[in-house]
Structure formats: structure tokens, C-alpha cells
VEXBALO-704502 format. One record per residue (C-alpha): residue number from 1; x, y, z. Coordinates in steps of 0.05 Angstrom, whole numbers, plus 32768, in hexadecimal, padded with zeros to 4 digits. Layout:
   i   c1   c2   c3
 NUM    X    Y    Z
...
% end
This chain:
   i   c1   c2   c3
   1 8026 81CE 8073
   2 7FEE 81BC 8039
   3 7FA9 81BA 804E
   4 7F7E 818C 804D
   5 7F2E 819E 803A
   6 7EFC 816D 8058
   7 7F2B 8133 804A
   8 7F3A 80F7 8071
   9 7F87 80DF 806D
  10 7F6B 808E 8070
  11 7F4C 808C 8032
  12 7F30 8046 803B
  13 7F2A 804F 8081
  14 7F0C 808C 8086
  15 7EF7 8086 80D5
  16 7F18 807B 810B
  17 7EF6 8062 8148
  18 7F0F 808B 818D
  19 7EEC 8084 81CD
  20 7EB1 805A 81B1
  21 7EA9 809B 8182
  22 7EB2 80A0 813A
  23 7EE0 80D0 811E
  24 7ED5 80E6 80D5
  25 7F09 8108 80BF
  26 7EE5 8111 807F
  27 7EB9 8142 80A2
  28 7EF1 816A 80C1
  29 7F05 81AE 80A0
  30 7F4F 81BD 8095
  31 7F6E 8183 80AE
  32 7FB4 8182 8097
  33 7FD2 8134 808C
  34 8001 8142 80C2
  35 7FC8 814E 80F1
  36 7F9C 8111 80DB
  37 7FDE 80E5 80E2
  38 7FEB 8103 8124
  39 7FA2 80F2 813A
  40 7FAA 80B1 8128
  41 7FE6 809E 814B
  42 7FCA 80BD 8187
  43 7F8B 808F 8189
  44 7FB6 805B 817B
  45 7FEA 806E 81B3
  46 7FA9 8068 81DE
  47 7F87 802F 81C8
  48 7FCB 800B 81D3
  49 7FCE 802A 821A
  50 7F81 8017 8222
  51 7F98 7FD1 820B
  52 7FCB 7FC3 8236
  53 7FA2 7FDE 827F
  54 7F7E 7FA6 8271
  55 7F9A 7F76 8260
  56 7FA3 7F56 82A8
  57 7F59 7F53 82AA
  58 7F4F 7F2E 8263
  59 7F7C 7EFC 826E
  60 7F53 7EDF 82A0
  61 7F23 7ED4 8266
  62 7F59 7EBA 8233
  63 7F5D 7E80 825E
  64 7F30 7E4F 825A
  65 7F15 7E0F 8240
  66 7F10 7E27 81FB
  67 7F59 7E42 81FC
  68 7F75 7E0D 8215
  69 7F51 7DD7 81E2
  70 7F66 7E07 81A9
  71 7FAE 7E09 81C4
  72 7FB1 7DB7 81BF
  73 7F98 7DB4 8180
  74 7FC3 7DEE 8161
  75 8005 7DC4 8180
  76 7FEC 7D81 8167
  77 7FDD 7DA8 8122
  78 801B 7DD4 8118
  79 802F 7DE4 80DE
  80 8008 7DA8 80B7
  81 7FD5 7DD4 8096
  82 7F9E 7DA8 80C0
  83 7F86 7DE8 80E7
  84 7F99 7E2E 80D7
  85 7FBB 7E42 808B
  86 7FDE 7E22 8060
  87 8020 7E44 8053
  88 802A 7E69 8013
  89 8058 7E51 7FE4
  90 8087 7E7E 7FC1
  91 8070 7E85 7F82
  92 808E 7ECD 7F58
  93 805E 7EF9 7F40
  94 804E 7EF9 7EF5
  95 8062 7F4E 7EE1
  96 806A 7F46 7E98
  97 8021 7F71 7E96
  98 8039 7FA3 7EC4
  99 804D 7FEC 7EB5
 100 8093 8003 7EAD
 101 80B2 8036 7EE0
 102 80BB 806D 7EA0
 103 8068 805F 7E95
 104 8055 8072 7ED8
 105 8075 80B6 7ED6
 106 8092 80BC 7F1D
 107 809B 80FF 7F3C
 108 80EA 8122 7F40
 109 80EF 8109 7F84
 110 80D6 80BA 7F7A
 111 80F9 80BA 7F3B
 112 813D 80CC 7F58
 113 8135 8095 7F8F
 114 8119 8064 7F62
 115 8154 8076 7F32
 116 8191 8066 7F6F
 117 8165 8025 7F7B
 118 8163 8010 7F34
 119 81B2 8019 7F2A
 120 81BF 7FEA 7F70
 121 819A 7FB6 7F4B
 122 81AC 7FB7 7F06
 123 81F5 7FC3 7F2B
 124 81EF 7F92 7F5F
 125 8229 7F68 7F55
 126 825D 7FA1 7F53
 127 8239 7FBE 7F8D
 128 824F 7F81 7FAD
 129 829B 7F7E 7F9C
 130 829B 7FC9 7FB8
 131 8282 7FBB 7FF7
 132 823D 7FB7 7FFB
 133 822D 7F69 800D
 134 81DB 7F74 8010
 135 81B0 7FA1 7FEA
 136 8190 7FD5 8022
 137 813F 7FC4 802C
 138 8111 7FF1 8013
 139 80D8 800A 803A
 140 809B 8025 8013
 141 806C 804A 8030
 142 802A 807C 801F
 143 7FE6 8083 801C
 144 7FB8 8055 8009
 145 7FAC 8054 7FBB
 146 7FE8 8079 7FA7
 147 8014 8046 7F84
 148 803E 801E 7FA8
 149 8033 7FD9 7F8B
 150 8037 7FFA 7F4A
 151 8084 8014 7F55
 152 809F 7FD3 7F74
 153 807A 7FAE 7F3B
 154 809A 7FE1 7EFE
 155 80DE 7FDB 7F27
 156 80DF 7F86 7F27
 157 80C6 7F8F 7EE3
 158 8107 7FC3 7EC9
 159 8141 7F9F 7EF1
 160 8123 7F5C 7ED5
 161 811F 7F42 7F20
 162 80F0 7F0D 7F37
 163 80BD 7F1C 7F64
 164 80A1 7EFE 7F99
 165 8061 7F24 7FB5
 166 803C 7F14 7FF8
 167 8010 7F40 801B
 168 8026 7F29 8066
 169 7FDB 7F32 807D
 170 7FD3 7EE9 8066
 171 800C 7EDA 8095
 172 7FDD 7EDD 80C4
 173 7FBC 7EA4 80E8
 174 7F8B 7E97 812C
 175 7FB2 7E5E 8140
 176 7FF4 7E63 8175
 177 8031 7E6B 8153
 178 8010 7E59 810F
 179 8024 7EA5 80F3
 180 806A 7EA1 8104
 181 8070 7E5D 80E1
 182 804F 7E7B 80A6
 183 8083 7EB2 809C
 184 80BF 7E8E 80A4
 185 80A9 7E53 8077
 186 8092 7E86 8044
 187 80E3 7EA4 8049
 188 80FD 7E5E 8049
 189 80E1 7E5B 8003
 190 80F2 7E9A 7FEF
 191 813B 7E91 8003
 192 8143 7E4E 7FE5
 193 8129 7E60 7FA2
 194 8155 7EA3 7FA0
 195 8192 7E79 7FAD
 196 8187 7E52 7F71
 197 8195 7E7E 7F42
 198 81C5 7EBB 7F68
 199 81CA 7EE0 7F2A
 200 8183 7EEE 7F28
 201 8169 7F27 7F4F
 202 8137 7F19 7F7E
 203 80FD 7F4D 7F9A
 204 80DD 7F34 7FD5
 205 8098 7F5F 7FE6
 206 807D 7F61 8027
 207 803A 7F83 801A
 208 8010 7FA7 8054
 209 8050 7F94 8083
 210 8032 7FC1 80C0
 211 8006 7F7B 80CD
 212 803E 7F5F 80E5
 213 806A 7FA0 80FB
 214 8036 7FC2 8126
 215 804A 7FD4 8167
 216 801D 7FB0 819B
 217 8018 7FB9 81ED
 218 7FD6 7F93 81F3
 219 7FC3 7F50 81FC
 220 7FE3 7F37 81C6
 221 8026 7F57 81D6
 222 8040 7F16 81DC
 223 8031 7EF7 819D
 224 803E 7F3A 8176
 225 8084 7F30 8194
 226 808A 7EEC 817A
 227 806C 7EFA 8135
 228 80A2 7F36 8135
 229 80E2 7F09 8149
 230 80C5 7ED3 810C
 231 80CE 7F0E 80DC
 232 8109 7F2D 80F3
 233 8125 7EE3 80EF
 234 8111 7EDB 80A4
 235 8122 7F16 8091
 236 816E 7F12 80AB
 237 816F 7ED2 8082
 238 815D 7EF7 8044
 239 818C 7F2A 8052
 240 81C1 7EF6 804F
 241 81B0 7EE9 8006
 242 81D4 7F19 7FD4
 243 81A1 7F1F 7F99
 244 8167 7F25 7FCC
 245 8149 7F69 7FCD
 246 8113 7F70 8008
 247 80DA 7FA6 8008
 248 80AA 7FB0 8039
 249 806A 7FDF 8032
 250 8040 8005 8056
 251 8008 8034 8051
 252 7FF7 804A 809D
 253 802C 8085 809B
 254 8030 80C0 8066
 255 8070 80DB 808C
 256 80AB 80B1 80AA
 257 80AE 80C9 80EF
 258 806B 80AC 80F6
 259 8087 805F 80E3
 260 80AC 805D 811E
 261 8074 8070 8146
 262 803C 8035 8127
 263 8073 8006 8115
 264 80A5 7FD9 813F
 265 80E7 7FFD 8132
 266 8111 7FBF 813D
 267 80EB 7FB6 80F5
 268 80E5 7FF0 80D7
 269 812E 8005 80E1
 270 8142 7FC6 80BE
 271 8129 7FE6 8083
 272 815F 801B 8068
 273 813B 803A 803A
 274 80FA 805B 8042
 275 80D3 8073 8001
 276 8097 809D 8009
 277 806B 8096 7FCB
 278 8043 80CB 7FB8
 279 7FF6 80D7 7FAB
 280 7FF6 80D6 7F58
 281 8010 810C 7F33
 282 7FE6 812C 7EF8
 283 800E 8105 7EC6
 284 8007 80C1 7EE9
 285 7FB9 80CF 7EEB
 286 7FBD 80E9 7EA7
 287 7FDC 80AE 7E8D
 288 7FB2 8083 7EBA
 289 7F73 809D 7E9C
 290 7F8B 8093 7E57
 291 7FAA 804D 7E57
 292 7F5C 8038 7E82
 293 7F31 8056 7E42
 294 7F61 8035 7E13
 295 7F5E 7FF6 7E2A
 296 7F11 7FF3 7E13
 297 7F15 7FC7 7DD3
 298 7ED1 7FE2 7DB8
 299 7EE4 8027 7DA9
 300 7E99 8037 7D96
 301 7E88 8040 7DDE
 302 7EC9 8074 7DDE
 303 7EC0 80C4 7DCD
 304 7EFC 80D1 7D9E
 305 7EF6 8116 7DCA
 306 7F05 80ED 7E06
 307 7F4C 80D8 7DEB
 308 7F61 8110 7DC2
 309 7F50 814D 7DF5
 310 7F91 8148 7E1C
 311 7F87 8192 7E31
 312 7F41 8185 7E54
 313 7F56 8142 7E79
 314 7FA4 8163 7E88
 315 7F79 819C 7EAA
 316 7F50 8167 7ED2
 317 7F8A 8146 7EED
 318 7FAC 8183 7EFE
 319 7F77 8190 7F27
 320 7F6E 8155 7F48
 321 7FB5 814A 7F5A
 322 7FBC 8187 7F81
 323 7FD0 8181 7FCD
 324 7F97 8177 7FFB
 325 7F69 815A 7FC6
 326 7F86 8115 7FD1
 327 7F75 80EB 7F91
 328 7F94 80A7 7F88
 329 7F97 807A 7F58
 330 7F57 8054 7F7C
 331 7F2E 8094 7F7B
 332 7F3B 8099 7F2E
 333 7F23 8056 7F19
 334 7EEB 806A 7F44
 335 7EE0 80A6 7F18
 336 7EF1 807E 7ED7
 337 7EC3 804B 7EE9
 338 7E89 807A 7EFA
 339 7E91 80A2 7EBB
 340 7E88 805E 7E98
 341 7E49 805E 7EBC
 342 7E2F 80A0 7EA8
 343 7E33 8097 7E5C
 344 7E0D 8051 7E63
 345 7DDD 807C 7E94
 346 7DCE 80AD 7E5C
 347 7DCB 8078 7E29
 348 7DC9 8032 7E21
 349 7E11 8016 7DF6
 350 7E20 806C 7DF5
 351 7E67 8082 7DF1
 352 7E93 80A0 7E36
 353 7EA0 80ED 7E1B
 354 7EC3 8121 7E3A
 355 7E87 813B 7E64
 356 7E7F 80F3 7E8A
 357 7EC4 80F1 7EAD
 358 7EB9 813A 7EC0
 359 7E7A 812D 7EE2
 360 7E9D 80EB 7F07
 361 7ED3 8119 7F18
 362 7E98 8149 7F41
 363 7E7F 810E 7F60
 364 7EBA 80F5 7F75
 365 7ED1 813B 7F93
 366 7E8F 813A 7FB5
 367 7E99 80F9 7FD8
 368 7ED8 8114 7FF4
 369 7EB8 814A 8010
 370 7EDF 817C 7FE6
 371 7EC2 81C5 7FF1
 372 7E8B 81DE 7FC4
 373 7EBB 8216 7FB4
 374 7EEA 81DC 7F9A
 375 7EC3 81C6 7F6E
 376 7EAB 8207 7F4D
 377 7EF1 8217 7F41
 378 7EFA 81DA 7F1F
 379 7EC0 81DF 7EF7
 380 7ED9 8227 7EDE
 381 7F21 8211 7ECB
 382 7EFD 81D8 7E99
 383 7ED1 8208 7E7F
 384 7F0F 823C 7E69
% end
């Protein structure tokens, strides 16, 4: 089991509140990702159980003058727009600017899935005369920063599909009945512009889909049930379609026994595939920091150094992919960015070198808490 040093598994959401306590996982010492996921399933086990004790005491307070006025006006409003959100249209996502699945150097494992994937849809239509009447929905899951959107973007943009991209988050809306509306009108669109054209693959991309798939005993367990049959609804109807490929994402789970546990399994078992995506490896970050510097059209404010000394920024990113130092592609733009910083810190309109990303790198390693012992050894294997 790798080891993690001083590092939280929720990188954006580093604490977790338990008991009315915070929990900073951050600050804990050898805490493996299996442990930190465990934890966090258990508090969330409990604050379901917590949840649904009492909710025969808060519904008491649910009804009420308020609720009931908000109730009228929600039915007189449904669906108009009036109160609540609009719903989106279906509108593909532009990908020509996106990276290619060969430019983001996937690991032997992702590569090989991504490679079975790639043949169903470039395939699709003699997939279909053997058998196979609906291509089988992906599931795509991780932690936070390591890629996802990336790989379904480079895999719409070398199949030639079109893409249709909606985080479901905006699904979500205050008023009754508003959210399940949403999602099936959103599908509706989907569905009738795929049929248009059935030689065209189609990608559909449900983004952050636990905020609709998470299990719920509380409260709301009776709207989370509703908002759950809308989507298993919609998404039978675009399994119907032939040149529809569905993918759903996810990054509250970095194993897939835990999936079943957070998410509603009549959903997540729709889904048969399941893809973990990995934290970068050092040629994705090597890459990544490459293609960021050159991208600066001024190359005055770039230290030839900086681009040509492969052996010192390879080095780097070995080191900073290695398990249990958990770098994503979020925490290096935070270290590009900050080394950008640094060279205009030592002088005004003066070049990024060398020296400036490895002093971002430190500080970076020092906001996650990495051992001081780290980040000596670090320091030593630039230096040789």
C-alpha cells in the first residue's frame, strides 16, 4: 500500500467536518489514500445516519407558510423559466484547441483502455452488425486535478465525435421538481440532435455526476429519489440511440469499491465501464510545463535554459510524480504560475530561469505538507 506523507486525498477539499470537528488530513502523518477514502465514507455513512434520525423532527419545520407559498409558485411556474433556471440548451463543445490523446502521454494502463475505447468508436457501426446495439457507458473517475476532462476532450477530439459537455451541478435547482425537468429537457436535446445525423458519433459528458448520483437517507431522500429516476429515465433514452456514447465523471472515489458505497448503484452500475485516471505522470507534467512556457509570445521574458535543460525539469517531474506526493495538473499551474511570479519578484520585465520553477516547486511541496526530509532529497537530486 503507498504511503501517503502529510497529504490530504481531497485536494480541494482538504477538510472534512466530523462531529462539529475539523479533520485535516493534511496534518495527518502516513495516511495511505485507502485510509483517507475509508474515513470519508465513514463520516459520510454517519452524517447520512445522523440525517435521517432526524428527519421526523425537521419536517415539522419544512412545513409551513413559506413552503407552502414557494410550492404554489414553483407549480404555477414550472418549467417556464419564470422562477428557478432556465434549461440548458444543447449546444457541442468547441475541441478543435484541445490536446490529442498521443500529446497527453497516458500511462500503459489508460492507454490500453483508452485504446479498446477508441476502436468501439472509430468501429462503431460493425460493432453494431456483430451484436453490440449500444456502445457500453464509460465511467471516469479520480482525484481531483488529474485529467479527466482532458481525456474525454482528446478522445471526442480523435474519433471526430461531437460533444456535448454539462457539468450536472447546474442541473440543480431550489424549486420542486425544477431539477428533474432540467435533466430530461437537457437529454431531449441531446437525443434529438444525435438522431439527426446517426453517422456522427455523439459524446455526451456528464461532469461532477455524484450531484445527482449521491446516495441520500436524509431529508431530502425523497427528492434525491426523484432527481435519480429523471436521470435514469434520460439516460435509457440515450442508450436507445446508436451513435450516442455517454460518460459520466466523478472525482469523490480514487478506487471503485468506494463508488458503490457514495454513489446510487442503480446509477453507477449503468455505467459498464469504469476508468480510473491517474495523478500525472512525469511525462504529462513534463510536457505540461513545456507547452505553458511556450505559449508566452514574448520570449524575452523566457530563459533559453528554461526550455533547453530537459535533464533538470525531467528530474523535477520525476520527483514530483512519485506516489504519495500527489501533484496534479492544478498544483502545477500553481507552481508555473508562482515561478512567473518570482522572476517578476526579482526583477521588474526579468526572464523565468531554471532556478524560479525550482523554488515554486519547494513552495508548493511545502504547502502540501511534504516532509522536510522530502524536500532535501529533492533539492540534492537537482543539484547532481
Amino acid at each position: 500500500m503507498n504511503e501517503v506523507s502529510k497529504v490530504g486525498f481531497y485536494q480541494l477539499n482538504n477538510n472534512i467536518n466530523k462531529n462539529n470537528k475539523v479533520v485535516n488530513f493534511k496534518a495527518a502523518q502516513n495516511v495511505s489514500k485507502e485510509e483517507q477514502q475509508d474515513a470519508f465514507i465513514k463520516d459520510y455513512e454517519k452524517s447520512q445516519k445522523r440525517a435521517k434520525r432526524d428527519k421526523n423532527i425537521s419536517m415539522a419545520i419544512q412545513i409551513g407558510t413559506f413552503g407552502i407559498f414557494a410550492a404554489m409558485l414553483a407549480f404555477v411556474a414550472h418549467g417556464s423559466g419564470v422562477f428557478g433556471k432556465k434549461v440548458q440548451k444543447a449546444i457541442a463543445k468547441d475541441i478543435s484547441n484541445e490536446k490529442t490523446l498521443k500529446e497527453l502521454a497516458l500511462g500503459k494502463e489508460l492507454q490500453k483502455q483508452t485504446e479498446e475505447i477508441k476502436l468501439m468508436l472509430d468501429r462503431k457501426d460493425i460493432f453494431r452488425e456483430k451484436g453490440l446495439k449500444s456502445m457500453p457507458p464509460i465511467f471516469v473517475y479520480s482525484e481531483p486535478g488529474a485529467g479527466k476532462n482532458a481525456w474525454v476532450y482528446a478522445l471526442a477530439k480523435d474519433t471526430n465525435a461531437k460533444l456535448f459537455e454539462v457539468n450536472v451541478l447546474k442541473f440543480n435547482d431550489m424549486y420542486h421538481g425544477q431539477s428533474e425537468n432540467n435533466i430530461l429537457k437537457f437529454i431531449e436535446n441531446v437525443a434529438k440532435d444525435a438522431k439527426k445525423n446517426p453517422n456522427q458519433t455523439v459524446i455526451v459528458y456528464f461532469d461532477e455526476i455524484d450531484s445527482v448520483a449521491m446516495k441520500d437517507e436524509g431529508l431530502n431522500k425523497e427528492l434525491t429519489n426523484k432527481l435519480h429516476n429523471a436521470f435514469k429515465t434520460g439516460f435509457n433514452e440515450l442508450l436507445k440511440i446508436p451513435n450516442v456514447q455517454i460518460i459520466g465523471s466523478s472525482n469523490k472515489a480514487c478506487k471503485e469499491e468506494a463508488l458503490t458505497k457514495l454513489l446510487d448503484e442503480a446509477i453507477i452500475n449503468r455505467f459498464g465501464k469504469k476508468i480510473f485516471v491517474p495523478l500525472p505522470n512525469t511525462q504529462q507534467l513534463q510536457n505540461c510545463i513545456k507547452e505553458n512556457f511556450s505559449k508566452i509570445a514574448n520570449k524575452k521574458y523566457i530563459d533559453e535554459a528554461l526550455l533547453k535543460d530537459n535533464e533538470t525539469i525531467k528530474k523535477m517531474c520525476d520527483y514530483l510524480s512519485q506516489d504519495g506526493h500527489h501533484v496534479s495538473f492544478r498544483d502545477l499551474e500553481d507552481i508555473i504560475a508562482q515561478a512567473i511570479v518570482l522572476s517578476e519578484k526579482e526583477s521588474k520585465g526579468g526572464t523565468i530561469k531554471i532556478a524560479h520553477l525550482k523554488e515554486a516547486v519547494i513552495d508548493k511541496a511545502n504547502q502540501l505538507n511534504w516532509p522536510q526530509s522530502e524536500i532535501d532529497a529533492f533539492k540534492a537530486a537537482l543539484e547532481k
